[in-house]
C-alpha positions in Angstrom: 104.8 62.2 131.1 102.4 61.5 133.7 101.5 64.8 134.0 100.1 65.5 131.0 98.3 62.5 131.0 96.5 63.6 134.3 95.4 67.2 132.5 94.6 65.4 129.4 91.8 63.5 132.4 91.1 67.0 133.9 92.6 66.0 136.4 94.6 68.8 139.5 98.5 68.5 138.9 100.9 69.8 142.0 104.0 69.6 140.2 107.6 71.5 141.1 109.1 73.7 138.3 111.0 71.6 136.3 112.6 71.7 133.0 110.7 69.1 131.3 107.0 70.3 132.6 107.8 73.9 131.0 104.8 73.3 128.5 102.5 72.6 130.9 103.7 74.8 133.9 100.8 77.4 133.1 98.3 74.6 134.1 100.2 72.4 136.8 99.7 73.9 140.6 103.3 74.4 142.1 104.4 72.4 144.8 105.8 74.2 147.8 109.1 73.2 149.2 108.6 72.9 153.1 106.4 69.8 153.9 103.9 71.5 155.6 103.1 73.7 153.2 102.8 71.1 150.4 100.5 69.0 153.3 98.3 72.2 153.3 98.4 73.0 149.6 97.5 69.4 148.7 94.3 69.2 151.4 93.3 72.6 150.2 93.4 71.8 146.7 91.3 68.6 147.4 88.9 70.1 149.3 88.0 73.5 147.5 89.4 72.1 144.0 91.3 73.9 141.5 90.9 77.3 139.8 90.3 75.9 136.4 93.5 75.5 135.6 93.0 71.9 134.9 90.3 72.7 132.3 92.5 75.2 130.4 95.6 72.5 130.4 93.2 69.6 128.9 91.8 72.0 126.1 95.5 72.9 125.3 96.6 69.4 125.0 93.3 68.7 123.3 94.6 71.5 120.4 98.2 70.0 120.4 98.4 66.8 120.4 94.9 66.1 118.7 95.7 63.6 116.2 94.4 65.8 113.5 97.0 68.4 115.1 100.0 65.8 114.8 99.4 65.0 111.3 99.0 68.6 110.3 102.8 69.2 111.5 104.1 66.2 110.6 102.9 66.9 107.0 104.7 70.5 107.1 107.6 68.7 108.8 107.7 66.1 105.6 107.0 68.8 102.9 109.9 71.4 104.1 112.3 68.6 103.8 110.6 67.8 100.3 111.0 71.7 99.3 114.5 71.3 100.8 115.8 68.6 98.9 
């Protein structure tokens, strides 16, 4: 998930729209499919920078997988099966 390990640094992602980056698609940059475009999109990216989008997609991995965060659901997780049984 190298993605989200790039936003969790604050760090520009130009990703395609794929299935498994659906979480983080409101934060990633989308890669255009023609080379040149990408080749353009890239160098403009690096030289103006991003539109915050970076920022917002490290706060909302910050929130979610927080260790406090992780706990909290596993805990519900452990306590529904409890209440289950």
């Amino acid at each position: 998930m190298k993605a989200g390990e790039c936003l969790a640094g604050g760090k520009p992602v130009m990703a395609s729209r794929l299935p498994g980056l659906r979480l983080l698609a409101p934060y990633l940059y989308p890669a255009p499919q023609e080379a040149a475009a990408f080749r353009r999109a890239v160098l403009n990216l690096l030289d103006k920078g991003g539109d915050g989008r970076e920022a917002r997609g490290r706060l909302w991995l910050r929130k979610r997988f927080h260790w406090d965060a992780v706990a909290k659901r596993f805990l519900e997780q452990v306590e529904g099966m409890a209440h289950a049984g």
